[in-house]
C-alpha positions as CSV (number, residue, x, y, z in Angstrom):
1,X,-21.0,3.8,-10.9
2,X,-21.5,2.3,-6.8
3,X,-18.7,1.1,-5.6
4,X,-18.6,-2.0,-3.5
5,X,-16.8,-2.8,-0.4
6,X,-14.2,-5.9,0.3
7,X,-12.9,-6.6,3.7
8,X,-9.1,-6.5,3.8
9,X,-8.4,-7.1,7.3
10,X,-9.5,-6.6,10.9
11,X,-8.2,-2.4,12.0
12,X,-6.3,-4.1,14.5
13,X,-3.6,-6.0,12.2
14,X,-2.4,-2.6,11.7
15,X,-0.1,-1.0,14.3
16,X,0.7,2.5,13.4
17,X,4.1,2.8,11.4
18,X,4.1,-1.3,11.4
19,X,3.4,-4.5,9.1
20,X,1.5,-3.8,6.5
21,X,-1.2,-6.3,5.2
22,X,-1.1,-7.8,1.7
23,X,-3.6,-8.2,-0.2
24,X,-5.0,-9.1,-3.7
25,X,-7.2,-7.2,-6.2
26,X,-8.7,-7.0,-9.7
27,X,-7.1,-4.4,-12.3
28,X,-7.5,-4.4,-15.8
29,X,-9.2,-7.6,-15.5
30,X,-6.2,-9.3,-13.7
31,X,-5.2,-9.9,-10.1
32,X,-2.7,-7.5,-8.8
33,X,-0.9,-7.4,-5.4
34,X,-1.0,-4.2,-3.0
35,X,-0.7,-3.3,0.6
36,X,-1.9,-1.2,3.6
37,X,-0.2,0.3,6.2
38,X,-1.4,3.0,8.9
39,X,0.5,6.2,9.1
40,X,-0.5,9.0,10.6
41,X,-3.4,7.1,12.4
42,X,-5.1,6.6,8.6
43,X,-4.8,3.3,6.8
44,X,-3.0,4.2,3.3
45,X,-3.0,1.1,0.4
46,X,-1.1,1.5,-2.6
47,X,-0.4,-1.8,-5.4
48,X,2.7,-3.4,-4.2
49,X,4.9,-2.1,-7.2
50,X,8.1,-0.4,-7.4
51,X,7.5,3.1,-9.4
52,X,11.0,2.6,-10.9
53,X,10.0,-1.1,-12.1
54,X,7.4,-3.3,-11.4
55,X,9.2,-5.1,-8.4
56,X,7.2,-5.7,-5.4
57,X,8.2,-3.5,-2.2
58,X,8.4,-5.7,1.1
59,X,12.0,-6.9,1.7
60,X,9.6,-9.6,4.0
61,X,6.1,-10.0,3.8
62,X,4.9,-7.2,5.0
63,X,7.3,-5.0,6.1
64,X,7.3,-1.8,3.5
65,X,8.7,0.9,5.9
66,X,12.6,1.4,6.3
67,X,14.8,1.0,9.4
68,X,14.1,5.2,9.9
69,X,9.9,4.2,9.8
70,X,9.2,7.3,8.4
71,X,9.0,5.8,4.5
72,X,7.9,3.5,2.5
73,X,11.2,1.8,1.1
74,X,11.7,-0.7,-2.1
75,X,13.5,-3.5,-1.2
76,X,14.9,-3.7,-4.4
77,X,16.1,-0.5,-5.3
78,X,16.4,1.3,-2.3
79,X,13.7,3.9,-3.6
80,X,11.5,6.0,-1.2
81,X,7.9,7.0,-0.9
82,X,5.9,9.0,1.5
83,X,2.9,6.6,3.3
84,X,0.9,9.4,3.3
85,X,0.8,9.9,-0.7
86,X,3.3,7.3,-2.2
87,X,4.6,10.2,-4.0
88,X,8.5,9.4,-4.8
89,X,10.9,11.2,-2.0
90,X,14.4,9.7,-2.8
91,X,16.2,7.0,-4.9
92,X,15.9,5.0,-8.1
93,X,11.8,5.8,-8.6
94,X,12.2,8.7,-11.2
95,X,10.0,10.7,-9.8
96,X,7.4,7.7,-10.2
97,X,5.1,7.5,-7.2
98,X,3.0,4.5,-5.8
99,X,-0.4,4.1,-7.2
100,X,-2.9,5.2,-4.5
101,X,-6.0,2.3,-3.6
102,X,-8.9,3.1,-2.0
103,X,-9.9,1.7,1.6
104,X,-11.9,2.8,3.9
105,X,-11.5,1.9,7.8
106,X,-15.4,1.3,10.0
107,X,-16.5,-0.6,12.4
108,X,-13.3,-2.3,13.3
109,X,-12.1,-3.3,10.1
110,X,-10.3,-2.3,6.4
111,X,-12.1,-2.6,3.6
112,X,-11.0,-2.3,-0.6
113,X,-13.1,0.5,-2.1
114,X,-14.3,-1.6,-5.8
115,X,-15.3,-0.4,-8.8
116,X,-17.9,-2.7,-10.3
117,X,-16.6,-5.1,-13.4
């Protein structure tokens, strides 16, 4: 199956270790919330939901990383992920990472990797 491209966002909303970007897409036939940020020069989009329950992450719109910038943080629960993986590094998340979304970054902008309908 191809997949098809969606622009996100221009490259240049995201600031290394800074506001992420929200944005909506189709999963399991309904919309779902999710986010990128760049870390480690890469942009990295995961759905916007707590492994430990189903809470969304920002404590503001946009702002996933903790006071420390080097994690992802839960507003919520206090739980930590890596950016680079979302894979759970501390707190309430049970070992329950982030769910990974694909994005590519060319020509100036971010775009949602789709799987056709």
């Amino acid at each position: 199956m191809a997949e098809r491209e969606r622009l996100i966002c221009a490259a240049s909303e995201l600031a290394e270790l800074g506001k992420g970007v929200r944005f909506e897409l189709p999963r399991a036939g309904k919309p779902q919330q999710a986010f990128v940020v760049r870390f480690d020069g890469r942009p990295r989009a995961f759905l916007n939901q707590c492994g430990h329950v189903p809470v969304e992450l920002d404590w503001q719109e946009g702002e996933f990383f903790d006071d420390s910038r080097l994690y992802l943080i839960c507003s919520t629960h206090g739980a930590l992920y890596h950016p680079a993986s979302g894979q759970c590094v501390g707190g309430r998340c049970a070992g329950r990472g982030l769910i990974p979304v694909p994005v590519v970054e060319r020509d100036g902008h971010i775009y949602l990797m789709e799987e056709p309908q």
